[in-house]
N, CA, C and O atoms as CSV, one atom per row, in Angstrom:
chain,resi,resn,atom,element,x,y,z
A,1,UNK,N,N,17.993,33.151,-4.911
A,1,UNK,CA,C,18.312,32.324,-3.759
A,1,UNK,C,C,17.198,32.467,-2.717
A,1,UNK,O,O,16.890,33.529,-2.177
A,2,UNK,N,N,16.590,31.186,-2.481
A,2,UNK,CA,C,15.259,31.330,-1.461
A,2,UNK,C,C,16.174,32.131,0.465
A,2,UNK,O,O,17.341,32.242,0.841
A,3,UNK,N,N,15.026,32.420,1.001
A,3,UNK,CA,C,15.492,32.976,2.134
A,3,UNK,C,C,15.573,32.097,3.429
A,3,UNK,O,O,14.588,31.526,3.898
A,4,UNK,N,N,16.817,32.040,3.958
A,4,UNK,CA,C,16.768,31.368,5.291
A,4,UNK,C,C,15.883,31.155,6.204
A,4,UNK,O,O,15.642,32.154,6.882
A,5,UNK,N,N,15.203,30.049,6.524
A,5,UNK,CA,C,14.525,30.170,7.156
A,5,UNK,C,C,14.816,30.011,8.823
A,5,UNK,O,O,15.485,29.084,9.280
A,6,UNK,N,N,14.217,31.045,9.628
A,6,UNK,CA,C,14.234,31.489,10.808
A,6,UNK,C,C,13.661,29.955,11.627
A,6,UNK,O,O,12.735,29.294,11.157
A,7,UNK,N,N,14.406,29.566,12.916
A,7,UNK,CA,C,14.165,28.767,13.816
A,7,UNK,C,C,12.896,29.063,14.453
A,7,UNK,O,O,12.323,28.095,14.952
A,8,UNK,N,N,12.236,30.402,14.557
A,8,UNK,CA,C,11.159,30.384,15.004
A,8,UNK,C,C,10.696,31.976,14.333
A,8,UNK,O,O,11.228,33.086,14.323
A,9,UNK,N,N,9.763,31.557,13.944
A,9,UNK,CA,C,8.804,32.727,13.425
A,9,UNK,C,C,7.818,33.787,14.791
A,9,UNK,O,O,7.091,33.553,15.756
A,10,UNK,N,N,8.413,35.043,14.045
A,10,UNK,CA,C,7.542,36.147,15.410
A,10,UNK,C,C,6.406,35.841,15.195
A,10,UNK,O,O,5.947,35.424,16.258
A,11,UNK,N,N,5.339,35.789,14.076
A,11,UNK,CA,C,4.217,36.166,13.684
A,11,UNK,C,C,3.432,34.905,14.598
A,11,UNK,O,O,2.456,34.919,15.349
A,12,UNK,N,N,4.297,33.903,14.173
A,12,UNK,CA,C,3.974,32.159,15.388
A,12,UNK,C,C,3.894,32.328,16.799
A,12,UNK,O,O,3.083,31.996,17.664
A,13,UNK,N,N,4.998,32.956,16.775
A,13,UNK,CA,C,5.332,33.309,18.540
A,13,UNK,C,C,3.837,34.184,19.194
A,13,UNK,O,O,3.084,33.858,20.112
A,14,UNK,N,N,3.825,35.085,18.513
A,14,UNK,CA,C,3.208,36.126,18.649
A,14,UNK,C,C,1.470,35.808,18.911
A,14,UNK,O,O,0.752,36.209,19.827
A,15,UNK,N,N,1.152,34.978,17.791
A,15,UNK,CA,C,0.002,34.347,17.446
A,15,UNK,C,C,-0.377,33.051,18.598
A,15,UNK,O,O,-1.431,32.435,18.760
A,16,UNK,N,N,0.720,32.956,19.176
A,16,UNK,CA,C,0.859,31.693,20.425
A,16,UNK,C,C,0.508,32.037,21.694
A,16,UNK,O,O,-0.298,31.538,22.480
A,17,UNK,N,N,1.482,33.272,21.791
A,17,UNK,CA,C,1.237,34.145,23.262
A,17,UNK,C,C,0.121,35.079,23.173
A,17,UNK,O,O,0.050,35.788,24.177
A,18,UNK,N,N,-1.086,35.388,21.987
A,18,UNK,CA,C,-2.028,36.223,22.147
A,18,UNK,C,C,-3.197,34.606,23.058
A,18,UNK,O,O,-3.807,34.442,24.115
A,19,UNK,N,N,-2.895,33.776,21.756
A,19,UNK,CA,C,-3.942,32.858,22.446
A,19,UNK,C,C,-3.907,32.218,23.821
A,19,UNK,O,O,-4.886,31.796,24.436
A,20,UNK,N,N,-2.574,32.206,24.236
A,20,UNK,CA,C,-1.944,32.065,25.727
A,20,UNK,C,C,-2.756,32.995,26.891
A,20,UNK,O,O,-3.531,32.702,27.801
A,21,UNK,N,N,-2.270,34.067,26.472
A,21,UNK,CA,C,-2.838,35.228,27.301
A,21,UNK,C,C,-4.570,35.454,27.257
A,21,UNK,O,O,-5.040,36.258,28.062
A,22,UNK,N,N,-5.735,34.549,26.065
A,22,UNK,CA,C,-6.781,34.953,26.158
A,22,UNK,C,C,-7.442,33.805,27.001
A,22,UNK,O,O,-8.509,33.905,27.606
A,23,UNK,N,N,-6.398,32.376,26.924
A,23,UNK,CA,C,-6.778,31.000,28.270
A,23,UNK,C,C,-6.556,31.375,29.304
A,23,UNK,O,O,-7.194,31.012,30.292
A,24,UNK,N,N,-5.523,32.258,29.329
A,24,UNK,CA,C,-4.970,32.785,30.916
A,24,UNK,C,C,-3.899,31.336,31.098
A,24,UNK,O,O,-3.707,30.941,32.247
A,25,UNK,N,N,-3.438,30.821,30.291
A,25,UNK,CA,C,-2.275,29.443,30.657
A,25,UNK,C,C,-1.266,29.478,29.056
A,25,UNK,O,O,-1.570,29.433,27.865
A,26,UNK,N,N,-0.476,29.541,29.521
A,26,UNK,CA,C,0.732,28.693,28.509
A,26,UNK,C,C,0.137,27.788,27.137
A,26,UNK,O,O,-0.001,26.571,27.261
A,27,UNK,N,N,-0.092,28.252,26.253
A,27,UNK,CA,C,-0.390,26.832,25.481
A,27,UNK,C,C,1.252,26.069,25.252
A,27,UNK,O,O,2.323,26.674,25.268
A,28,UNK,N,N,1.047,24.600,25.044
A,28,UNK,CA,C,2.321,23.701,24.781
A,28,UNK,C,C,2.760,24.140,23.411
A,28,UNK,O,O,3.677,23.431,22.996
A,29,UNK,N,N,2.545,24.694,22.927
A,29,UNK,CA,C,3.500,25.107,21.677
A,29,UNK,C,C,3.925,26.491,22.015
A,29,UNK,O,O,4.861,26.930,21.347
A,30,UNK,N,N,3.374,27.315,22.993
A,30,UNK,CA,C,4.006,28.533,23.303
A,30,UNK,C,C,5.095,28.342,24.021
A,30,UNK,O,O,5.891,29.278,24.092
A,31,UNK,N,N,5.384,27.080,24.725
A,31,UNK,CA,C,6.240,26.824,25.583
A,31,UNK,C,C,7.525,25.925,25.303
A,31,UNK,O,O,8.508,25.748,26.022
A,32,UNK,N,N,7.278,25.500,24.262
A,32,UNK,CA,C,8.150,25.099,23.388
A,32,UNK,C,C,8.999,26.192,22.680
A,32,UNK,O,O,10.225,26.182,22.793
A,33,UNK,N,N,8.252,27.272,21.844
A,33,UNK,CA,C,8.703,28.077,21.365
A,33,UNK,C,C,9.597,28.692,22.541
A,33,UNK,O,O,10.818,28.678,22.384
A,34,UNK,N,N,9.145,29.141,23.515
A,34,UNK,CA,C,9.953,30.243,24.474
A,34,UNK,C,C,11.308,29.166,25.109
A,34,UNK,O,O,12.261,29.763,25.608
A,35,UNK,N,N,11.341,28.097,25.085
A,35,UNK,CA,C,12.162,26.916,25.388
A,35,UNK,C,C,13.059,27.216,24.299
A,35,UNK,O,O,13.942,28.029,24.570
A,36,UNK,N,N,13.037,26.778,23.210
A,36,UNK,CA,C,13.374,26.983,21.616
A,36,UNK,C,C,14.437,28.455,21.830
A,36,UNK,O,O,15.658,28.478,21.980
A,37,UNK,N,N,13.532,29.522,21.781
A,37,UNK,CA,C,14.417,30.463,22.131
A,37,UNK,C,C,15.776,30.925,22.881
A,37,UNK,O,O,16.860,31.422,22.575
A,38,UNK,N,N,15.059,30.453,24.103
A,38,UNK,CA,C,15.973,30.322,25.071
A,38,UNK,C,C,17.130,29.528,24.836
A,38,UNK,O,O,18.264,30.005,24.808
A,39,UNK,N,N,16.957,28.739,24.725
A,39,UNK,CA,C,18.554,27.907,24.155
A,39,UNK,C,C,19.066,28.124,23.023
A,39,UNK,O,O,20.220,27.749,22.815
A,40,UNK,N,N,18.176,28.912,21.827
A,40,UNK,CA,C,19.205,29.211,20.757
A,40,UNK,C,C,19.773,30.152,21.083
A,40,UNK,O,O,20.988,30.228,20.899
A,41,UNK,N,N,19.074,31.143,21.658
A,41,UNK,CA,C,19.815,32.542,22.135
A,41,UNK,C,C,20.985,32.492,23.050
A,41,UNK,O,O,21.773,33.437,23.098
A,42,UNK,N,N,21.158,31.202,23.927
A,42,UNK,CA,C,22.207,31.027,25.105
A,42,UNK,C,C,23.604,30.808,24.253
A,42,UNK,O,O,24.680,31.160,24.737
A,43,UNK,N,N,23.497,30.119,22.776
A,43,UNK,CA,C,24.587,30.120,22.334
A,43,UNK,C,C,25.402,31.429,21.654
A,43,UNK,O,O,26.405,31.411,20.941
A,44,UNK,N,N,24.732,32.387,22.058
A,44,UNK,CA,C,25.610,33.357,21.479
A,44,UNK,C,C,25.937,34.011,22.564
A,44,UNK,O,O,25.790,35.215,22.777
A,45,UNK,N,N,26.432,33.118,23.326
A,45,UNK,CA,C,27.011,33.559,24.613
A,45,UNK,C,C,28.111,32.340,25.064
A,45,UNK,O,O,27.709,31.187,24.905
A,46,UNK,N,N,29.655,32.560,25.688
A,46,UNK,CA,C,29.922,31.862,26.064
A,46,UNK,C,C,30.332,31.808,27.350
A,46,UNK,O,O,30.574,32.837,27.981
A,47,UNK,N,N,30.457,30.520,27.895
A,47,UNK,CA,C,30.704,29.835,29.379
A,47,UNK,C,C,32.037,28.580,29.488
A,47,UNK,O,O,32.189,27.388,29.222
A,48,UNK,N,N,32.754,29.620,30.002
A,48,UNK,CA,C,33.822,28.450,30.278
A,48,UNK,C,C,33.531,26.946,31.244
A,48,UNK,O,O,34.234,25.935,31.242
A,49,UNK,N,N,32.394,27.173,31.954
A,49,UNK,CA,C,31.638,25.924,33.182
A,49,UNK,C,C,30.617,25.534,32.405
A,49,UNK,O,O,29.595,26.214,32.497
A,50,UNK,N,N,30.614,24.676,31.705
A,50,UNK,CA,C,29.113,24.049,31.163
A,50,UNK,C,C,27.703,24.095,31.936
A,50,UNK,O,O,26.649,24.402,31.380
A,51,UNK,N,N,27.830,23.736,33.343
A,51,UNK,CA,C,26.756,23.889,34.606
A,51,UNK,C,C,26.884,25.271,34.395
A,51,UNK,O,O,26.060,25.542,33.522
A,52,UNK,N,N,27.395,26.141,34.684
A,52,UNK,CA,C,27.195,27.626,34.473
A,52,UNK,C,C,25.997,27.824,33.596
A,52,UNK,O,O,24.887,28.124,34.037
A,53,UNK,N,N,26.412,27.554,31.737
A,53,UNK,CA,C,25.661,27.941,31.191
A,53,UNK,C,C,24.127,26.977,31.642
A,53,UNK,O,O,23.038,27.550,31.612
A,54,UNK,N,N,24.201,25.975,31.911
A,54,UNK,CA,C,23.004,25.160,32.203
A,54,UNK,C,C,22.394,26.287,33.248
A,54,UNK,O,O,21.364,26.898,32.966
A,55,UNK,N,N,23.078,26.498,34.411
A,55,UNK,CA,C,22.118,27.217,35.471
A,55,UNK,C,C,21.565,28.527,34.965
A,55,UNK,O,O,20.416,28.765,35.338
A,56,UNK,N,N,22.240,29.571,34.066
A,56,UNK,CA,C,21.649,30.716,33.600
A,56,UNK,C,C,20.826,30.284,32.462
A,56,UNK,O,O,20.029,31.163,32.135
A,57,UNK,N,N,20.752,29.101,31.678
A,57,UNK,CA,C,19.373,28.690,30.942
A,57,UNK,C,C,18.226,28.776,31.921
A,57,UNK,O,O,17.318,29.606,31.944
A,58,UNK,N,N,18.463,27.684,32.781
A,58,UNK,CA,C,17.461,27.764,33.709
A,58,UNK,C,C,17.214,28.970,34.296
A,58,UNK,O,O,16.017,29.144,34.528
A,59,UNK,N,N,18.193,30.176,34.729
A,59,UNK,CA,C,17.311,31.324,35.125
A,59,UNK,C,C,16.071,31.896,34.277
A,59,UNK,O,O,14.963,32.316,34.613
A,60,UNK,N,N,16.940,31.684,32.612
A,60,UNK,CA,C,16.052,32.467,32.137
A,60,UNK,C,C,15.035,31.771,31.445
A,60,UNK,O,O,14.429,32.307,30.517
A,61,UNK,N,N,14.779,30.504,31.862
A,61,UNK,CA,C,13.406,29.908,31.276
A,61,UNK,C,C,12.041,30.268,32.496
A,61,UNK,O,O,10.864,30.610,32.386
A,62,UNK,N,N,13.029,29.949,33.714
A,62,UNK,CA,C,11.856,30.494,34.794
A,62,UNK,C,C,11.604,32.062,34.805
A,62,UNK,O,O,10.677,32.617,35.397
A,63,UNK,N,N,12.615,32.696,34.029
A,63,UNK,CA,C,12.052,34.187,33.720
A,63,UNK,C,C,10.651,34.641,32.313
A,63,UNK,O,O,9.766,35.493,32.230
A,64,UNK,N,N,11.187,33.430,31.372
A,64,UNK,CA,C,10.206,33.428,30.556
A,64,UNK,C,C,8.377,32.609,31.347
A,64,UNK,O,O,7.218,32.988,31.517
A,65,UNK,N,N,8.771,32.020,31.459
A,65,UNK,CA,C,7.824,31.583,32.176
A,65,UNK,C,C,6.928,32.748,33.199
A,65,UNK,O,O,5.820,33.252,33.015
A,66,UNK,N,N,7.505,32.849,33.857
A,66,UNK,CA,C,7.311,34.172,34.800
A,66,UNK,C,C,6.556,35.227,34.651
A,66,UNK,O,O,5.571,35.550,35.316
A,67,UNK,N,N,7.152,35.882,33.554
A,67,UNK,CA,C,6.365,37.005,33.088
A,67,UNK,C,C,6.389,36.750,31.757
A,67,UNK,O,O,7.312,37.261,31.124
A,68,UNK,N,N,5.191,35.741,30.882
A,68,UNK,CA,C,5.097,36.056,29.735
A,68,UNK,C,C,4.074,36.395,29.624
A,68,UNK,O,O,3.702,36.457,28.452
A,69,UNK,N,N,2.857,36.876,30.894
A,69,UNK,CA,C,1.584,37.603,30.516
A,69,UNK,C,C,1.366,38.902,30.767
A,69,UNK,O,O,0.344,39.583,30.843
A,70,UNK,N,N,3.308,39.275,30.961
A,70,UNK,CA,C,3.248,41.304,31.081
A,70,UNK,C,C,3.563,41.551,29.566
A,70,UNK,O,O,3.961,42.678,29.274
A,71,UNK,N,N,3.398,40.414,28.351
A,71,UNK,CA,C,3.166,40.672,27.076
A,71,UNK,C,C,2.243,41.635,26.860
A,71,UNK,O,O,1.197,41.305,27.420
A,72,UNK,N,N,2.114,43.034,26.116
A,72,UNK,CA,C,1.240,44.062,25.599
A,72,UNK,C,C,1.288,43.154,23.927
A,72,UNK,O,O,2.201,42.832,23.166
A,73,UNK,N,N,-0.596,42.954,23.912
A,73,UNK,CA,C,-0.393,42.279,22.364
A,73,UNK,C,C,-0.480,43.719,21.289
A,73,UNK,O,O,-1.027,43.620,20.190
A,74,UNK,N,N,-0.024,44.704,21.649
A,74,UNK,CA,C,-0.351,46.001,20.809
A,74,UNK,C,C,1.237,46.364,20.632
A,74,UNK,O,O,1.577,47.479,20.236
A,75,UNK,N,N,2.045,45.486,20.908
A,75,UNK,CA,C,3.104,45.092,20.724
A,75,UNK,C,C,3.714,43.985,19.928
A,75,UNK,O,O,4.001,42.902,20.438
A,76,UNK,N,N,3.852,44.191,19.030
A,76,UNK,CA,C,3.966,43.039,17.485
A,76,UNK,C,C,5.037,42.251,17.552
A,76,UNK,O,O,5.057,41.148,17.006
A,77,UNK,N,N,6.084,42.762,18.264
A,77,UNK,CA,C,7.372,41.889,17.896
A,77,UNK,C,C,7.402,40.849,19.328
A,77,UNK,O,O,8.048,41.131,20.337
A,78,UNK,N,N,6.852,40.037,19.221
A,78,UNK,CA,C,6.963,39.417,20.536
A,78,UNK,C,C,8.414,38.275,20.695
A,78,UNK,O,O,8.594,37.504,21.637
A,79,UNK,N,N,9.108,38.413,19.770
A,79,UNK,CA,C,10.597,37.558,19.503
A,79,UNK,C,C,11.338,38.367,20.181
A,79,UNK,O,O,11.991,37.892,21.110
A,80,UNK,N,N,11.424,39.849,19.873
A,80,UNK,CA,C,12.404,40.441,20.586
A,80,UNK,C,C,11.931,41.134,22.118
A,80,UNK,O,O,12.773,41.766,22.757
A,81,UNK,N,N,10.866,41.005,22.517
A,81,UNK,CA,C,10.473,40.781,23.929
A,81,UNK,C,C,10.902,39.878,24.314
A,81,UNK,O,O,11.927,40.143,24.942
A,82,UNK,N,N,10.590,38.437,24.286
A,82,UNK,CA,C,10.818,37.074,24.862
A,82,UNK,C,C,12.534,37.084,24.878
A,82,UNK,O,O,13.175,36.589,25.805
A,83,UNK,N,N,13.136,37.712,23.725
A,83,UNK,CA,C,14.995,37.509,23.576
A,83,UNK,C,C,15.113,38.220,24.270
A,83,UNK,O,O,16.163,37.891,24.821
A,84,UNK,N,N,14.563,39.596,25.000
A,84,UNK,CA,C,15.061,40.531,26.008
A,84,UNK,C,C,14.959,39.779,27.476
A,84,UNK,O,O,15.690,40.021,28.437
A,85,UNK,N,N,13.854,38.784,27.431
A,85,UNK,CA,C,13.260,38.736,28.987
A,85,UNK,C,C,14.796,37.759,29.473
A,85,UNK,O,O,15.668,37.962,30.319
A,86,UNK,N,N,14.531,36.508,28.319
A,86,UNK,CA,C,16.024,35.840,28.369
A,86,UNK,C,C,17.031,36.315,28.602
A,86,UNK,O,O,17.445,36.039,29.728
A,87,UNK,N,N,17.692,36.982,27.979
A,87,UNK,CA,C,19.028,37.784,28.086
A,87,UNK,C,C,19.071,37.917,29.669
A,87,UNK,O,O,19.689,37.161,30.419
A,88,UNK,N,N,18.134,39.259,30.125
A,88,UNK,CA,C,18.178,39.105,31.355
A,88,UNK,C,C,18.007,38.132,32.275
A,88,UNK,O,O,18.762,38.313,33.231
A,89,UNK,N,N,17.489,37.402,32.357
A,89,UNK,CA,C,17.512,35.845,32.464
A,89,UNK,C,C,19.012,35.597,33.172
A,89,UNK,O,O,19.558,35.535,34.274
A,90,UNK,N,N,19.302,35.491,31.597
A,90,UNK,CA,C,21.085,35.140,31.681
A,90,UNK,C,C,21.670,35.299,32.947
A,90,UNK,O,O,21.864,34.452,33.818
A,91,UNK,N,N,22.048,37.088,32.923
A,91,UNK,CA,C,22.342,37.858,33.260
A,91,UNK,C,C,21.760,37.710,34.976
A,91,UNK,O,O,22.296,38.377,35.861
A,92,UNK,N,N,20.865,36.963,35.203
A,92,UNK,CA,C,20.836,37.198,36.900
A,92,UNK,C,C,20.990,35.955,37.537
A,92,UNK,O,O,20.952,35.608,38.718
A,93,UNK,N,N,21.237,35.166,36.107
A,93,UNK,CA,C,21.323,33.771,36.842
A,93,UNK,C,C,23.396,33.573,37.033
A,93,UNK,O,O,24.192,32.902,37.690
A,94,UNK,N,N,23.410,34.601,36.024
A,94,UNK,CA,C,25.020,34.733,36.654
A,94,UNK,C,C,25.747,35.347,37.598
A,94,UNK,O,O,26.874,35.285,38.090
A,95,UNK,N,N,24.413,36.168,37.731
A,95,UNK,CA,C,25.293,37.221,39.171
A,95,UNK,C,C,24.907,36.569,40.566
A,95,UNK,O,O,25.512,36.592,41.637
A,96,UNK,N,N,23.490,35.877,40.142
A,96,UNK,CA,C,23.500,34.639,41.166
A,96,UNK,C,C,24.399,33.861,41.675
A,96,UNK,O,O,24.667,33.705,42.866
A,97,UNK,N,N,25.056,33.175,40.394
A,97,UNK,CA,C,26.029,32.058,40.712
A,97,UNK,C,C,27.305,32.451,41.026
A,97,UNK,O,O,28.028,31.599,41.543
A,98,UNK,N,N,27.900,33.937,40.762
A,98,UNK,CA,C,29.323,34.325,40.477
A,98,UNK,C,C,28.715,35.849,41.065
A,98,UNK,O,O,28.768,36.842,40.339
A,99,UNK,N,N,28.091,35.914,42.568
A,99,UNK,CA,C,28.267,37.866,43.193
A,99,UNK,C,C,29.324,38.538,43.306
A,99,UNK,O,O,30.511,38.217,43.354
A,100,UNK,N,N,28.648,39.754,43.354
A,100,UNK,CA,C,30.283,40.575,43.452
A,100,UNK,C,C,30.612,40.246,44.755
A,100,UNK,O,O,29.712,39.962,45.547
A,101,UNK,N,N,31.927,40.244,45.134
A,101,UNK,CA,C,32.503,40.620,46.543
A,101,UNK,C,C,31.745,41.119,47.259
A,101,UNK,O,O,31.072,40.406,48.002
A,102,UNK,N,N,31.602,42.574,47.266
A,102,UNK,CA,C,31.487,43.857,47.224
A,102,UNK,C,C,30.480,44.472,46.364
A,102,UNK,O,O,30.823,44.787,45.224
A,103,UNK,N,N,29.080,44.721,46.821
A,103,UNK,CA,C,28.346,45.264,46.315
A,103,UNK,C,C,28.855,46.872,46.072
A,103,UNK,O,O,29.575,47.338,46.955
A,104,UNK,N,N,28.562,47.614,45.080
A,104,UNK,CA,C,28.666,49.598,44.901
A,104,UNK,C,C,29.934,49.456,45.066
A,104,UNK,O,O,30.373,50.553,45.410
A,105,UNK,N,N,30.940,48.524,44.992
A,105,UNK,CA,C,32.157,49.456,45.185
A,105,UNK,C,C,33.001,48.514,43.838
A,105,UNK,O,O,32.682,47.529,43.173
A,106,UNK,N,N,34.521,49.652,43.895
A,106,UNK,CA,C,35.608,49.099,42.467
A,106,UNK,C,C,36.161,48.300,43.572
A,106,UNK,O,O,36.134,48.208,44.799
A,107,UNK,N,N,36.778,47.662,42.306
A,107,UNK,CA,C,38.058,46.812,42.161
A,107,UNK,C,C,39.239,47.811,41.738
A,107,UNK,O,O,39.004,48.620,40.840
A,108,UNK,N,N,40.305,47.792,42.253
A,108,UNK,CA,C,41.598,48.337,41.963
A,108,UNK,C,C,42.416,47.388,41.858
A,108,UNK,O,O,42.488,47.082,43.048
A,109,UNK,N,N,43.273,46.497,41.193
A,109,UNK,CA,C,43.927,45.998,40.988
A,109,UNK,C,C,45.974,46.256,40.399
A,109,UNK,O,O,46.353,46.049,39.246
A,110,UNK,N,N,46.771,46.654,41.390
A,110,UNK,CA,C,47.737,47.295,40.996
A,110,UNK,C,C,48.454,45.943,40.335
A,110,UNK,O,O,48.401,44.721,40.468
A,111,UNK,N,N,49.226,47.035,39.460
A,111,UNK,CA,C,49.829,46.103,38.383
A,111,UNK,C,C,51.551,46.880,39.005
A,111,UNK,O,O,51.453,48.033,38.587
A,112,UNK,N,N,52.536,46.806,39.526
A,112,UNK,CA,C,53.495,47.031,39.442
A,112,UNK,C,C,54.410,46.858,37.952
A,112,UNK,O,O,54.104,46.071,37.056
A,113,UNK,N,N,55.275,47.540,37.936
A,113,UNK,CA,C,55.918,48.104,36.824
A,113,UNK,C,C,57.475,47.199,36.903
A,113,UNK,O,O,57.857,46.856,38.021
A,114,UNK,N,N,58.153,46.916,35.926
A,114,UNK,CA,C,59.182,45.914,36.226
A,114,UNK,C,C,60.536,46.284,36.602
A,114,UNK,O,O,61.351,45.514,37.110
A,115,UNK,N,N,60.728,47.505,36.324
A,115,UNK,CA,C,61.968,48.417,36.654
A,115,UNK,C,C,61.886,49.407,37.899
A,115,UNK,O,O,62.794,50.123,38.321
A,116,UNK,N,N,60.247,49.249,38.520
A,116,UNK,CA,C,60.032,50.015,39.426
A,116,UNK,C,C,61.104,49.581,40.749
A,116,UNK,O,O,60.983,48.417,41.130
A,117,UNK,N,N,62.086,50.398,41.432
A,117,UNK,CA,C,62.261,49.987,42.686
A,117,UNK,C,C,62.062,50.382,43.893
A,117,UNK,O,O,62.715,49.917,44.828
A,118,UNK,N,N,61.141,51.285,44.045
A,118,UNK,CA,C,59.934,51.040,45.436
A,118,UNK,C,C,58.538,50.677,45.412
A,118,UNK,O,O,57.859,50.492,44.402
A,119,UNK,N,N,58.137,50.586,46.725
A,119,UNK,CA,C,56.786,49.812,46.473
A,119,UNK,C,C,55.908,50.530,45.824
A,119,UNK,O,O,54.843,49.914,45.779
A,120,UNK,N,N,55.837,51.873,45.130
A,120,UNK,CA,C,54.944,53.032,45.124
A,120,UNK,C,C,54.796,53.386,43.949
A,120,UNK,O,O,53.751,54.027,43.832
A,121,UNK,N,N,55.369,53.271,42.975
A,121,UNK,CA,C,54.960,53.125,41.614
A,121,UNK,C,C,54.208,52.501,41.123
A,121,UNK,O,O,54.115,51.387,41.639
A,122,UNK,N,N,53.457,52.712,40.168
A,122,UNK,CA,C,53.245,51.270,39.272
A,122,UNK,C,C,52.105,52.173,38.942
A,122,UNK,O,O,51.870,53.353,39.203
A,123,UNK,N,N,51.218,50.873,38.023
A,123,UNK,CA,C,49.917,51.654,37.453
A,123,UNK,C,C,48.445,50.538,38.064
A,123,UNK,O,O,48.271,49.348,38.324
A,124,UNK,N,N,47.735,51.671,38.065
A,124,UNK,CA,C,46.790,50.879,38.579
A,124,UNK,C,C,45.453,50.269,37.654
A,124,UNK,O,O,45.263,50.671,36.506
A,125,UNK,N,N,44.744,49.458,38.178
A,125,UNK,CA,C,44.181,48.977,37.328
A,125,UNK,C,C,42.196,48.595,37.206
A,125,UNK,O,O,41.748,47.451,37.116
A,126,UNK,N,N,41.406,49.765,37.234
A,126,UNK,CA,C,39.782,49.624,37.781
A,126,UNK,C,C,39.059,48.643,37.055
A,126,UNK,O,O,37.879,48.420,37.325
């Protein structure tokens, strides 16, 4: 049975962002690829707000973008760099859109108990 073939090849990626980094600019197929990424990787994530997931794509394309020339090419796997930069990406374009309350501190959430009859029971919930 031949082997699946991968949506985007590291060795491509890799071979994209060395020549990227020796113009000092983006080539258009490097930017495609990191585009490419970025949205296949967003689906293994889900979002109940469709704009949600749209706005944390967009964080993390302007994150790829951003820093794709703190690439070390003495560093081979450049797929799972670029899937890390994304992720985080994600990840700040959601705390962007959805902050905590309350920065450094819990949530306690009491759950009262159904047979409890004063206010002072129950269990709580961090």
């Amino acid at each position: 049975m031949p082997r699946k073939k991968n949506y985007l090849n590291n060795k491509d990626l890799y071979a994209q962002i060395v020549q990227s980094k020796e113009e000092d600019k983006l080539t258009r197929e490097a930017e495609k690829m990191l585009q490419m990424l970025a949205e296949r990787a967003i689906n293994k994530l889900n979002y109940v707000n469709e704009e949600d997931r749209k706005d944390c794509l967009q964080f993390a394309l302007l994150d790829l973008w951003k820093y794709w020339r703190n690439f070390n090419p003495k560093y081979t796997n450049a797929f799972a760099y670029f899937t890390e930069i994304a992720k985080r990406g994600y990840a700040k374009g959601w705390n962007k859109i959805h902050p905590n309350k309350y920065k450094g501190t819990l949530s306690i959430d009491r759950i009262n108990s159904k047979d409890s009859d004063s206010g002072n029971s129950g269990m709580f919930n961090i």
